[in-house]
MMTF fields as JSON, N, C-alpha, C and O atoms, coordinates in Angstrom:
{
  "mmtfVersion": "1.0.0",
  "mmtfProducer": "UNKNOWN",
  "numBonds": 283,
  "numAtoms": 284,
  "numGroups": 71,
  "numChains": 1,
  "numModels": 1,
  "chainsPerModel": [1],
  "groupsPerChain": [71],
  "chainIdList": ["A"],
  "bondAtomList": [4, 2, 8, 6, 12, 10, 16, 14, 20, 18, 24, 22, 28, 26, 32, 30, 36, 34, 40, 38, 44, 42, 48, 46, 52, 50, 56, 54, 60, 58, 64, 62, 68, 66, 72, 70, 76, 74, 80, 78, 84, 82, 88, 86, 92, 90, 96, 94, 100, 98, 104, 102, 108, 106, 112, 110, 116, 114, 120, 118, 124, 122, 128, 126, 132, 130, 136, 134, 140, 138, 144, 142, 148, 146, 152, 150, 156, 154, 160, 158, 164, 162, 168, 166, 172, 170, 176, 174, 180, 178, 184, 182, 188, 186, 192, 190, 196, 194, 200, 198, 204, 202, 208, 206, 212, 210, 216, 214, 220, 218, 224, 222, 228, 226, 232, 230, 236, 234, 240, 238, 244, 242, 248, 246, 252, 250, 256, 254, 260, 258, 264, 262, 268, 266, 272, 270, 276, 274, 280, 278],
  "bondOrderList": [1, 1, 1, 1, 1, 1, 1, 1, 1, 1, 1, 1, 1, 1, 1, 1, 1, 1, 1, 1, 1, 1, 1, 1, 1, 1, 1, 1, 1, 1, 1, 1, 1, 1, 1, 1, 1, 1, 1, 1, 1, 1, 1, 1, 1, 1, 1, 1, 1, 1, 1, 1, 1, 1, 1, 1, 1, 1, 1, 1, 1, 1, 1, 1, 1, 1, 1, 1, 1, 1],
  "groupList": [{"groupName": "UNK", "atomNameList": ["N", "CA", "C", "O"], "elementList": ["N", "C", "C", "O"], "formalChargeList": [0, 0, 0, 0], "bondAtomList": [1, 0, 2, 1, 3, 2], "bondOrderList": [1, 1, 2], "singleLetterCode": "X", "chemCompType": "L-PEPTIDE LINKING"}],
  "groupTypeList": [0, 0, 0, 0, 0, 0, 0, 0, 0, 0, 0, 0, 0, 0, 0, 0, 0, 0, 0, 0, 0, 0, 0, 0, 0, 0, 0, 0, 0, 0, 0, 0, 0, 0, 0, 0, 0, 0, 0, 0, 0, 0, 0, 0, 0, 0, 0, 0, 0, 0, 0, 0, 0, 0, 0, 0, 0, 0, 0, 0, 0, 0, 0, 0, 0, 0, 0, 0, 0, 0, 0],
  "groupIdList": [1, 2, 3, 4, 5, 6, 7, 8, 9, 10, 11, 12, 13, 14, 15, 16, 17, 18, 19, 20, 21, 22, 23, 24, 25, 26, 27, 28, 29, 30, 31, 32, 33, 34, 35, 36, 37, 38, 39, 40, 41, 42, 43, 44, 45, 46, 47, 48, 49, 50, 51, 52, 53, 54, 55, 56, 57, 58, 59, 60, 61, 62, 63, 64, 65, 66, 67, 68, 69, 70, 71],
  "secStructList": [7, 7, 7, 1, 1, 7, 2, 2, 2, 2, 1, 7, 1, 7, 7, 7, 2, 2, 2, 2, 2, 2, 2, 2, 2, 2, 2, 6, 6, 2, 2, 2, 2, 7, 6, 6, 7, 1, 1, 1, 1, 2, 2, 2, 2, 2, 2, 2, 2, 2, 2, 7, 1, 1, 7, 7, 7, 6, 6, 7, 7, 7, 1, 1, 7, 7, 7, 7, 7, 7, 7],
  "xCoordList": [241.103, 239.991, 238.703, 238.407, 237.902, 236.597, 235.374, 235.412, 234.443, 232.958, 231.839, 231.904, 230.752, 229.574, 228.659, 227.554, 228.765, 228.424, 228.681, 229.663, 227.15, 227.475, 228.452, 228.958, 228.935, 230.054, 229.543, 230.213, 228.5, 227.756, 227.734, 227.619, 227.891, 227.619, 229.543, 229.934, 230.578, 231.665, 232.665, 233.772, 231.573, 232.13, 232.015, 232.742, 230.961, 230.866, 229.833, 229.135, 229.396, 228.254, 228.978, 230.124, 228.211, 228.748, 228.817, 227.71, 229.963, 229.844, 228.823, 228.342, 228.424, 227.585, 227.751, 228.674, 227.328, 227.89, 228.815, 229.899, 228.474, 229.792, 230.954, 232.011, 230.709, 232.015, 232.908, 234.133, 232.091, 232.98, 233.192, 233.966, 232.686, 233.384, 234.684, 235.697, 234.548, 235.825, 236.92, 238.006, 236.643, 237.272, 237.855, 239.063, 237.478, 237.649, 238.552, 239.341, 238.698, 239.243, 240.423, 241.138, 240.972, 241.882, 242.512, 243.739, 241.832, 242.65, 243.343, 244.573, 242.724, 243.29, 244.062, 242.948, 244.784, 245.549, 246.975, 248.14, 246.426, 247.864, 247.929, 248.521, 247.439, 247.827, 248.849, 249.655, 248.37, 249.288, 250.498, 251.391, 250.678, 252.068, 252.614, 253.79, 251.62, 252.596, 251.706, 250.627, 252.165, 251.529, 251.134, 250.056, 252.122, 252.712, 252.17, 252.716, 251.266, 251.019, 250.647, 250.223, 250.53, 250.019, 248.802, 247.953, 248.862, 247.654, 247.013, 246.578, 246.704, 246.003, 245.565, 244.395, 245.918, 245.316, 244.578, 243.916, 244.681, 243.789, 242.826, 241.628, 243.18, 241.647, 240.645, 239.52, 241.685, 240.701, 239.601, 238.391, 240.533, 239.678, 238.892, 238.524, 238.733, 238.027, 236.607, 235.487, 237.056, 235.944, 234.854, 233.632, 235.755, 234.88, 234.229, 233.035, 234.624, 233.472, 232.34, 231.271, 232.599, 231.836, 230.538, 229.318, 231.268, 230.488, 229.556, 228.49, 229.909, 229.85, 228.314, 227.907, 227.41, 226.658, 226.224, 225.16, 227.417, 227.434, 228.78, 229.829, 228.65, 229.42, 230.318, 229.849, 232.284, 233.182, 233.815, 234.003, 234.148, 234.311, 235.69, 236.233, 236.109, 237.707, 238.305, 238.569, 238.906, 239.389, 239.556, 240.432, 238.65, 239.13, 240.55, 241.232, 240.828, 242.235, 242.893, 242.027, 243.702, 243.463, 244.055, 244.825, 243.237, 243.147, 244.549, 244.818, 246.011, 247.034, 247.783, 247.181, 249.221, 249.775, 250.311, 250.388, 250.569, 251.185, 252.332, 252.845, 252.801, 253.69, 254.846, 254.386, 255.747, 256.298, 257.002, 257.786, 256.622, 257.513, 258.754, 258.774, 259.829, 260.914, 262.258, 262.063, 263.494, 264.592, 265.179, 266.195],
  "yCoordList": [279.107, 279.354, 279.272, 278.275, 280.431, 280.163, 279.99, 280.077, 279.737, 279.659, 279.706, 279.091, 280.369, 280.735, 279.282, 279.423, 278.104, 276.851, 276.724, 277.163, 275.674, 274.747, 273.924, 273.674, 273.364, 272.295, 271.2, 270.968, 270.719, 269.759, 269.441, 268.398, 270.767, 270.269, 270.228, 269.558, 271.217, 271.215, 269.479, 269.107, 268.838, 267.35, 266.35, 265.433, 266.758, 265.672, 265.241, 265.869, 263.808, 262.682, 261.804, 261.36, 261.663, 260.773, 259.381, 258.894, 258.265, 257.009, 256.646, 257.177, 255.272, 253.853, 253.652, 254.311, 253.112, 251.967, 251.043, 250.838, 250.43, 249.206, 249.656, 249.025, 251.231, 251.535, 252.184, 252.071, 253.073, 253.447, 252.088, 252.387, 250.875, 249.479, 249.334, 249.314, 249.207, 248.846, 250.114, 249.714, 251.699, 252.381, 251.978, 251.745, 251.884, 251.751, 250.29, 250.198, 249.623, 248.061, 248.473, 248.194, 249.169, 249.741, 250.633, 250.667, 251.298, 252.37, 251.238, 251.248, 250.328, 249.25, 248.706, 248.205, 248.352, 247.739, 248.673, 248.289, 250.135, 250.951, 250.889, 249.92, 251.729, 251.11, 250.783, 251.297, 249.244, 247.994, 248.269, 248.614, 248.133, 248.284, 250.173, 250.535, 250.937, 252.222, 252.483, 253.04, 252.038, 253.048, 254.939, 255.466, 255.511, 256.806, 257.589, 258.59, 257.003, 257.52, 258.579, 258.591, 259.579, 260.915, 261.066, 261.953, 259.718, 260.056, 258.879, 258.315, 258.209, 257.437, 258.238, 257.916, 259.376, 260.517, 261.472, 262.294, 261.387, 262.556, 261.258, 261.531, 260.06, 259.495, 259.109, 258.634, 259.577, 258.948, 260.644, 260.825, 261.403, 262.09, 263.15, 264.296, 262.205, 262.668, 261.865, 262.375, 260.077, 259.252, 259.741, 259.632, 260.242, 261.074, 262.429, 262.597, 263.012, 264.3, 263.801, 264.408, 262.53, 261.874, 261.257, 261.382, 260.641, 260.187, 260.889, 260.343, 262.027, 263.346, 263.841, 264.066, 264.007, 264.659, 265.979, 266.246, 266.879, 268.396, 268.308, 267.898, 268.736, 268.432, 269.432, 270.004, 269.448, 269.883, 270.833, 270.377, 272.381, 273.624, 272.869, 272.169, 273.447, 273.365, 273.89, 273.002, 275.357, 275.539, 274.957, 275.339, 274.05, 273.157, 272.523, 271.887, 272.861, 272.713, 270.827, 270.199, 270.288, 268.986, 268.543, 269.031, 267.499, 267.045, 266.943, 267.283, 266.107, 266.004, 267.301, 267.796, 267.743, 268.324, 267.896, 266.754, 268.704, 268.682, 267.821, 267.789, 266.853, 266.353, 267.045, 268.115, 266.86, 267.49, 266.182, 265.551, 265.746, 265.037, 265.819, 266.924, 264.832, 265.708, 264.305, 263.136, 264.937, 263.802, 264.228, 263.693],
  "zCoordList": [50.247, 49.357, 50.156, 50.815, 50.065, 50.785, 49.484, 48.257, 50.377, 49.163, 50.002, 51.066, 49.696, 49.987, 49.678, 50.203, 49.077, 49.415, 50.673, 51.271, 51.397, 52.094, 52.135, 51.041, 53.133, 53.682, 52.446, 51.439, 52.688, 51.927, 50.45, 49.806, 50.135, 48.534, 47.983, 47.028, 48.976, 48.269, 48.461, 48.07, 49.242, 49.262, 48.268, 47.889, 47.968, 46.579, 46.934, 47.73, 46.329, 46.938, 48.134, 48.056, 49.101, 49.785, 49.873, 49.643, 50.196, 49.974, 50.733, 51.734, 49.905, 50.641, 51.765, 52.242, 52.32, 54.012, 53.421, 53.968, 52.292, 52.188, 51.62, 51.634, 50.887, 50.724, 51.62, 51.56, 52.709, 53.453, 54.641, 55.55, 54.71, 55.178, 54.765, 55.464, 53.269, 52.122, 52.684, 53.104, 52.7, 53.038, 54.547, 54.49, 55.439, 57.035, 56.631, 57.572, 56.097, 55.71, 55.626, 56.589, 54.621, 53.789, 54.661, 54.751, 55.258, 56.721, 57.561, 57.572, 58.218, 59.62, 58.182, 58.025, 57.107, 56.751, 56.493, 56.598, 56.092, 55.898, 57.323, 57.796, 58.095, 59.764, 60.585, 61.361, 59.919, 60.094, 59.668, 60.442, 58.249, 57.604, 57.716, 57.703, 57.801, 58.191, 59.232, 59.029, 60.581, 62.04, 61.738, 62.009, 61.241, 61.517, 59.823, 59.361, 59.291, 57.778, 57.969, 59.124, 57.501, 57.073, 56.349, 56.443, 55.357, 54.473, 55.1, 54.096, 56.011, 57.103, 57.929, 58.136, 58.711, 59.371, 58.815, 59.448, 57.422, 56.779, 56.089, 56.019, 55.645, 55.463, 56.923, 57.079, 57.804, 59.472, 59.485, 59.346, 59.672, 59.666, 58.737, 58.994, 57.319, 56.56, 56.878, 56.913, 57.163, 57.884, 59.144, 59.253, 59.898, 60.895, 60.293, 60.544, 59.837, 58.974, 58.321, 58.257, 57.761, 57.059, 58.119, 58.012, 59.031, 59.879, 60.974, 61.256, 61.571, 62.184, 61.939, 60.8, 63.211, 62.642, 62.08, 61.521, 62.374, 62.14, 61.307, 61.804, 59.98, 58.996, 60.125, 61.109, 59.465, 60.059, 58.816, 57.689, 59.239, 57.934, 58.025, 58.88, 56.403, 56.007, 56.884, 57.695, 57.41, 58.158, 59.671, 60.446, 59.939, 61.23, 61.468, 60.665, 62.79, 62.557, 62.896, 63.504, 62.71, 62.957, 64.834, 65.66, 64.755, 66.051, 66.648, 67.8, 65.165, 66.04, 65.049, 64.095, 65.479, 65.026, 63.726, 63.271, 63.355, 61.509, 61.917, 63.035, 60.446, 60.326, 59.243, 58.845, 58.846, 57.785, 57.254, 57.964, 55.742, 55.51, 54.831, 54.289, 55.054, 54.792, 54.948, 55.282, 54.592, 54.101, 55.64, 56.083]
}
Protein backbone atom coordinates (compact mmCIF):
# COMPACT_ATOMS: atom_id res chain seq x y z
CA UNK A 1 0.00 0.00 0.00
CA UNK A 2 1.47 3.36 -0.87
CA UNK A 3 0.23 7.04 0.16
CA UNK A 4 1.06 10.44 -0.85
CA UNK A 5 1.33 11.34 3.13
CA UNK A 6 4.42 11.98 4.72
CA UNK A 7 6.27 9.15 6.65
CA UNK A 8 5.20 11.35 9.61
CA UNK A 9 1.79 11.71 9.79
CA UNK A 10 1.07 7.77 8.68
CA UNK A 11 2.76 6.97 12.23
CA UNK A 12 0.55 8.26 14.48
CA UNK A 13 1.65 10.62 17.49
CA UNK A 14 4.78 9.84 18.77
CA UNK A 15 5.61 8.46 22.35
CA UNK A 16 7.03 10.45 25.44
CA UNK A 17 10.67 9.83 26.60
CA UNK A 18 9.29 7.83 29.55
CA UNK A 19 7.26 5.87 27.43
CA UNK A 20 9.50 4.90 24.96
CA UNK A 21 11.92 4.11 28.48
CA UNK A 22 8.89 1.80 29.55
CA UNK A 23 9.01 0.57 25.83
CA UNK A 24 13.01 -0.07 25.63
CA UNK A 25 12.32 -1.85 29.41
CA UNK A 26 9.94 -4.26 27.99
CA UNK A 27 12.25 -4.99 24.79
CA UNK A 28 15.64 -6.01 27.23
CA UNK A 29 12.98 -8.21 29.14
CA UNK A 30 11.36 -10.24 26.03
CA UNK A 31 15.12 -10.41 25.11
CA UNK A 32 15.94 -12.10 28.01
CA UNK A 33 13.26 -14.71 28.05
CA UNK A 34 13.04 -14.99 24.05
CA UNK A 35 16.72 -14.08 22.55
CA UNK A 36 15.40 -14.96 18.90
CA UNK A 37 11.72 -13.01 19.04
CA UNK A 38 10.44 -11.74 15.92
CA UNK A 39 8.22 -9.30 17.41
CA UNK A 40 11.41 -7.99 19.56
CA UNK A 41 13.08 -7.21 16.14
CA UNK A 42 10.26 -5.40 14.74
CA UNK A 43 9.71 -3.41 18.13
CA UNK A 44 13.80 -2.73 17.93
CA UNK A 45 13.45 -1.49 14.87
CA UNK A 46 10.41 0.36 15.02
CA UNK A 47 12.51 2.12 18.23
CA UNK A 48 15.18 3.14 15.91
CA UNK A 49 12.77 4.88 13.22
CA UNK A 50 11.47 6.44 16.07
CA UNK A 51 14.65 7.51 17.24
CA UNK A 52 16.34 8.24 13.74
CA UNK A 53 16.75 11.49 12.55
CA UNK A 54 15.48 11.02 8.95
CA UNK A 55 12.26 9.21 9.42
CA UNK A 56 12.77 5.51 7.56
CA UNK A 57 9.89 4.77 4.25
CA UNK A 58 7.82 1.48 4.68
CA UNK A 59 9.39 -0.16 2.03
CA UNK A 60 12.88 -0.24 3.77
CA UNK A 61 14.05 -3.44 3.76
CA UNK A 62 15.08 -4.95 7.25
CA UNK A 63 18.51 -4.94 8.56
CA UNK A 64 18.43 -8.89 9.35
CA UNK A 65 16.81 -11.40 7.11
CA UNK A 66 13.20 -12.58 7.37
CA UNK A 67 12.32 -15.18 9.74
CA UNK A 68 9.44 -17.56 8.97
CA UNK A 69 7.60 -18.82 11.75
CA UNK A 70 6.54 -22.12 11.03
CA UNK A 71 5.98 -25.88 12.81
Amino acid sequence: MTSDRPFQEQTGPMPSSSDLKQIKEALRELRTSSPRSVLADLVDEKIRAIESPHPVPHFHSPATPARWIGH
